[in-house]
C-alpha positions, 0 to 999 in steps of 0.5 A: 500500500502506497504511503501518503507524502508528509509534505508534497511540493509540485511545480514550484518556481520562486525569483528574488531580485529578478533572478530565479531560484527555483523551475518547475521544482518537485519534490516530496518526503515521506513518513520515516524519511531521514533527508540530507539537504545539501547544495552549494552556499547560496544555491537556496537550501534554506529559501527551499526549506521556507518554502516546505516549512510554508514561510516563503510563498512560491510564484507558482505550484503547489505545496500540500500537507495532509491534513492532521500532519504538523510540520516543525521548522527551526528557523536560523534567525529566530524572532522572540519578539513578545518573549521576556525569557528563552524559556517564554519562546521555547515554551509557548504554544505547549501544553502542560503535559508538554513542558517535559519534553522542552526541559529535556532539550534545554539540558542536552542542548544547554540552554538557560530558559531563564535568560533574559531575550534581550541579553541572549546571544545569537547561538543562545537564541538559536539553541531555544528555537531548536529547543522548542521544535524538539517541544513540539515533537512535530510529524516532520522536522526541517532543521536549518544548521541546528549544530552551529554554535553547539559544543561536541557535548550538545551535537552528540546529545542532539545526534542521539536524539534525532537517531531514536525519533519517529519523525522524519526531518530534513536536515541542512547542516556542514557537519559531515559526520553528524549528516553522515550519522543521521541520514538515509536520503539526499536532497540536492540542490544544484542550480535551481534544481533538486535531485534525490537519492535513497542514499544518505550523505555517505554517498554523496560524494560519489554521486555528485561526482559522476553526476558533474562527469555524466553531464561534462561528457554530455556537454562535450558531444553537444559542443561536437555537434554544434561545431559539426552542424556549423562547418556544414553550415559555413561549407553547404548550406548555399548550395542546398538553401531550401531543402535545407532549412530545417537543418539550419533551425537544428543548428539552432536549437541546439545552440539554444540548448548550450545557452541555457544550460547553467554553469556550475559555480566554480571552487573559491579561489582561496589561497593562504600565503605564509609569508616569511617563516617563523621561529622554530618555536611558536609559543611555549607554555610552562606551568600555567593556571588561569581562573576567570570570574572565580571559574577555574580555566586551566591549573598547571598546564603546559605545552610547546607548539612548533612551527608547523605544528596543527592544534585543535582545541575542543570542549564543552562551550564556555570552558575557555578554549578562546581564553586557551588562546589568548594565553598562548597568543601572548594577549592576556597573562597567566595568574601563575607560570609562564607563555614564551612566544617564538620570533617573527610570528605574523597571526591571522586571526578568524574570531567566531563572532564575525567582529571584523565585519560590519553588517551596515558597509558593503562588500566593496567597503568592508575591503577597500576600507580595511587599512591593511588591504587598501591601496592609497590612491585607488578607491576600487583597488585593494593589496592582496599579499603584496599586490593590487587587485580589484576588489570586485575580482578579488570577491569574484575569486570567494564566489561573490558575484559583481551585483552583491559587491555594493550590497550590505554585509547584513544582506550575506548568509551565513556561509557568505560572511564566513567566506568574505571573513576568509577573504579578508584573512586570505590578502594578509601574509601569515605565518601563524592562523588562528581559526575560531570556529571558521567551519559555520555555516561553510558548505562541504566543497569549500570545508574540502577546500580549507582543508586542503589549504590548511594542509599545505599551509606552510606555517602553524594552525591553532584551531578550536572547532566543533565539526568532528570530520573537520578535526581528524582531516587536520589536526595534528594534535588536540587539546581537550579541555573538560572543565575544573581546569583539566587540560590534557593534550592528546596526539592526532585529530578527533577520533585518536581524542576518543580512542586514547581516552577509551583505551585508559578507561576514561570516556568523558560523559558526553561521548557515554551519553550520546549513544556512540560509545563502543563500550568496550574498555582497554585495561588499566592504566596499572595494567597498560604500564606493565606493557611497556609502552603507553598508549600515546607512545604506541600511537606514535611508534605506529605513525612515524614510519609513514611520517619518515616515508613521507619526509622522504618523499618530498625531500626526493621532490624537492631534490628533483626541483632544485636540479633544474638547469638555471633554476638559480639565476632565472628564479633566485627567490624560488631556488632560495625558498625550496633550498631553506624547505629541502633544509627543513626537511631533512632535519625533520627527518633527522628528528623523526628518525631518532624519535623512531629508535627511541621508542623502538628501542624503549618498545624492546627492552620494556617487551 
C-alpha cells in the first residue's frame, strides 16, 4: 500500500531580485524519511526549506500537507519578539503535559530558559528555537544548521536524539559526520534544481561526482555537434538553401540548448600565503593556571607548539578554549607560570563572532576600507599579499558575484560572511592562523577546500572547532579541555581524542551519553604500564614510519626541483625558498628518525 507524502511540493518556481531560484521544482518526503539537504552556499537550501516549512510563498505550484500532519521548522534567525525569557519562546504554544519534553532539550542542548531575550546571544537564541521544535515533537522536522554554535557535548546529545525519533526531518547542516550519522536520503540542490537519492550523505560524494562527469561528457558531444552542424553550415548550406532549412533551425536549437544550460559555480579561489617563516618555536607554555570570574580555566598546564605544528582545541562551550588562546597568543597573562612566544610570528586571526565585519558597509567597503588591504590612491583597488587587485575580482575569486559587491554585509548568509571573513584573512601574509570556529555555516566543497589549504599551509594552525570530520582531516594534535581546569593534550585529530581516552578507561560523559560509545574498555592504566609502552607512545611508534616515508618523499621532490638547469639565476627567490624547505626537511627527518629508535628501542627492552 502506497504511503501518503508528509509534505508534497509540485511545480514550484520562486525569483528574488529578478533572478530565479527555483523551475518547475518537485519534490516530496515521506513518513520515516531521514533527508540530507545539501547544495552549494547560496544555491537556496534554506529559501527551499521556507518554502516546505510554508514561510516563503512560491510564484507558482503547489505545496500540500495532509491534513492532521504538523510540520516543525527551526528557523536560523529566530524572532522572540513578545518573549521576556528563552524559556517564554521555547515554551509557548505547549501544553502542560508538554513542558517535559522542552526541559529535556534545554539540558542536552544547554540552554538557560531563564535568560533574559534581550541579553541572549545569537547561538543562545538559536539553541531555544531548536529547543522548542524538539517541544513540539512535530510529524516532520526541517532543521536549518541546528549544530552551529553547539559544543561536541550538545551535537552528540542532539545526534542521539534525532537517531531514536519517529519523525522524519530534513536536515541542512556542514557537519559531515553528524549528516553522515543521521541520514538515509539526499536532497540536492544544484542550480535551481533538486535531485534525490535513497542514499544518505555517505554517498554523496560519489554521486555528485559522476553526476558533474555524466553531464561534462554530455556537454562535450553537444559542443561536437554544434561545431559539426556549423562547418556544414559555413561549407553547404548555399548550395542546398531550401531543402535545407530545417537543418539550419537544428543548428539552432541546439545552440539554444548550450545557452541555457547553467554553469556550475566554480571552487573559491582561496589561497593562504605564509609569508616569511617563523621561529622554530611558536609559543611555549610552562606551568600555567588561569581562573576567570572565580571559574577555574586551566591549573598547571603546559605545552610547546612548533612551527608547523596543527592544534585543535575542543570542549564543552564556555570552558575557555578562546581564553586557551589568548594565553598562548601572548594577549592576556597567566595568574601563575609562564607563555614564551617564538620570533617573527605574523597571526591571522578568524574570531567566531564575525567582529571584523560590519553588517551596515558593503562588500566593496568592508575591503577597500580595511587599512591593511587598501591601496592609497585607488578607491576600487585593494593589496592582496603584496599586490593590487580589484576588489570586485578579488570577491569574484570567494564566489561573490559583481551585483552583491555594493550590497550590505547584513544582506550575506551565513556561509557568505564566513567566506568574505576568509577573504579578508586570505590578502594578509601569515605565518601563524588562528581559526575560531571558521567551519559555520561553510558548505562541504569549500570545508574540502580549507582543508586542503590548511594542509599545505606552510606555517602553524591553532584551531578550536566543533565539526568532528573537520578535526581528524587536520589536526595534528588536540587539546581537550573538560572543565575544573583539566587540560590534557592528546596526539592526532578527533577520533585518536576518543580512542586514547577509551583505551585508559576514561570516556568523558558526553561521548557515554550520546549513544556512540563502543563500550568496550582497554585495561588499566596499572595494567597498560606493565606493557611497556603507553598508549600515546604506541600511537606514535605506529605513525612515524609513514611520517619518515613521507619526509622522504618530498625531500626526493624537492631534490628533483632544485636540479633544474638555471633554476638559480632565472628564479633566485624560488631556488632560495625550496633550498631553506629541502633544509627543513631533512632535519625533520633527522628528528623523526631518532624519535623512531627511541621508542623502538624503549618498545624492546620494556617487551
Amino acid at each position: 500500500m502506497a504511503r501518503i507524502p508528509l509534505l508534497q511540493l509540485s511545480g514550484i518556481s520562486l525569483t528574488f531580485g529578478g533572478d530565479p531560484v527555483f523551475s518547475d521544482l518537485s519534490m516530496v518526503v515521506q513518513p520515516g524519511d531521514r533527508v540530507a539537504l545539501v547544495g552549494r552556499n547560496g544555491s537556496g537550501k534554506s529559501t527551499l526549506m521556507k518554502v516546505m516549512a510554508n514561510l516563503v510563498e512560491a510564484d507558482k505550484g503547489s505545496r500540500v500537507v495532509p491534513s492532521g500532519t504538523s510540520v516543525g521548522y527551526m528557523d536560523q534567525d529566530p524572532d522572540l519578539a513578545g518573549y521576556a525569557t528563552l524559556g517564554d519562546f521555547a515554551t509557548s504554544g505547549l501544553e502542560p503535559g508538554e513542558m517535559y519534553r522542552v526541559e529535556r532539550a534545554g539540558e542536552g542542548l544547554k540552554f538557560d530558559p531563564a535568560r533574559a531575550v534581550s541579553t541572549a546571544s545569537g547561538g543562545e537564541r538559536r539553541r531555544a528555537a531548536l529547543a522548542k521544535l524538539m517541544g513540539e515533537a512535530p510529524d516532520l522536522m526541517l532543521l536549518d544548521e541546528p549544530t552551529n554554535h553547539l559544543d561536541i557535548e550538545a551535537i552528540a546529545w542532539l545526534e542521539a536524539e534525532l537517531g531514536r525519533t519517529r519523525a522524519a526531518f530534513v536536515l541542512i547542516s556542514h557537519d559531515r559526520a553528524f549528516l553522515r550519522a543521521l541520514t538515509r536520503a539526499t536532497l540536492w540542490i544544484d542550480r535551481g534544481a533538486v535531485r534525490r537519492q535513497e542514499k544518505g550523505f555517505e554517498a554523496f560524494e560519489a554521486w555528485r561526482d559522476k553526476t558533474w562527469e555524466e553531464e561534462d561528457q554530455q556537454r562535450h558531444k553537444l559542443n561536437r555537434k554544434i561545431k559539426s552542424e556549423a562547418r556544414w553550415a559555413v561549407e553547404g548550406i548555399s548550395a542546398r538553401r531550401k531543402r535545407n532549412q530545417g537543418r539550419v533551425r537544428a543548428l539552432q536549437d541546439l545552440r539554444a540548448e548550450r545557452s541555457s544550460q547553467i554553469k556550475r559555480q566554480g571552487t573559491a579561489g582561496m589561497a593562504f600565503d605564509s609569508g616569511q617563516k617563523s621561529g622554530k618555536k611558536v609559543s611555549e607554555a610552562d606551568n600555567i593556571s588561569m581562573s576567570y570570574d572565580g571559574k577555574l580555566i586551566l591549573k598547571d598546564f603546559s605545552i610547546n607548539i612548533q612551527r608547523g605544528d596543527r592544534v585543535a582545541f575542543v570542549g564543552p562551550n564556555g570552558v575557555g578554549k578562546t581564553t586557551l588562546l589568548k594565553l598562548l597568543m601572548g594577549e592576556i597573562e597567566p595568574d601563575s607560570g609562564t607563555v614564551k612566544l617564538g620570533t617573527n610570528l605574523v597571526p591571522a586571526i578568524f574570531d567566531q563572532a564575525r567582529s571584523k565585519l560590519d553588517p551596515n558597509i558593503s562588500l566593496w567597503e568592508s575591503l577597500t576600507g580595511d587599512p591593511e588591504m587598501a591601496v592609497s590612491g585607488k578607491a576600487d583597488q585593494i593589496m592582496v599579499r603584496g599586490f593590487p587587485k580589484h576588489v570586485v575580482g578579488y570577491l569574484k575569486d570567494f564566489l561573490f558575484d559583481e551585483g552583491q559587491a555594493r550590497a550590505p554585509v547584513r544582506s550575506l548568509s551565513g556561509g557568505e560572511k564566513a567566506r568574505l571573513l576568509l577573504a579578508k584573512l586570505m590578502a594578509r601574509e601569515s605565518n601563524l592562523l588562528v581559526l575560531d570556529e571558521p567551519t559555520n555555516d561553510l558548505d562541504v566543497e569549500t570545508l574540502d577546500l580549507l582543508q586542503e589549504l590548511l594542509d599545505n599551509y606552510d606555517g602553524t594552525v591553532l584551531l578550536v572547532s566543533h565539526d568532528r570530520d573537520f578535526l581528524d582531516r587536520v589536526a595534528s594534535q588536540t587539546v581537550a579541555m573538560e572543565g575544573n581546569g583539566s587540560v590534557t593534550v592528546y596526539a592526532g585529530g578527533w577520533s585518536d581524542y576518543l580512542s586514547q581516552r577509551a583505551a585508559m578507561g576514561d570516556e568523558p560523559e558526553y561521548i557515554k551519553n550520546s549513544g556512540k560509545s563502543s563500550g568496550k574498555k582497554a585495561k588499566l592504566k596499572q595494567e597498560k604500564s606493565e606493557i611497556g609502552l603507553s598508549f600515546t607512545q604506541k600511537h606514535r611508534l605506529e605513525a612515524l614510519p609513514a611520517e619518515i616515508a613521507r619526509f622522504e618523499a618530498e625531500i626526493a621532490k624537492l631534490e628533483e626541483y632544485l636540479s633544474v638547469p638555471d633554476l638559480f639565476t632565472d628564479h633566485p627567490v624560488k631556488f632560495a625558498k625550496a633550498s631553506d624547505a629541502l633544509t627543513e626537511r631533512h632535519m625533520a627527518l633527522s628528528d623523526a628518525e631518532e624519535e623512531w629508535m627511541a621508542l623502538e628501542e624503549l618498545a624492546e627492552k620494556q617487551g
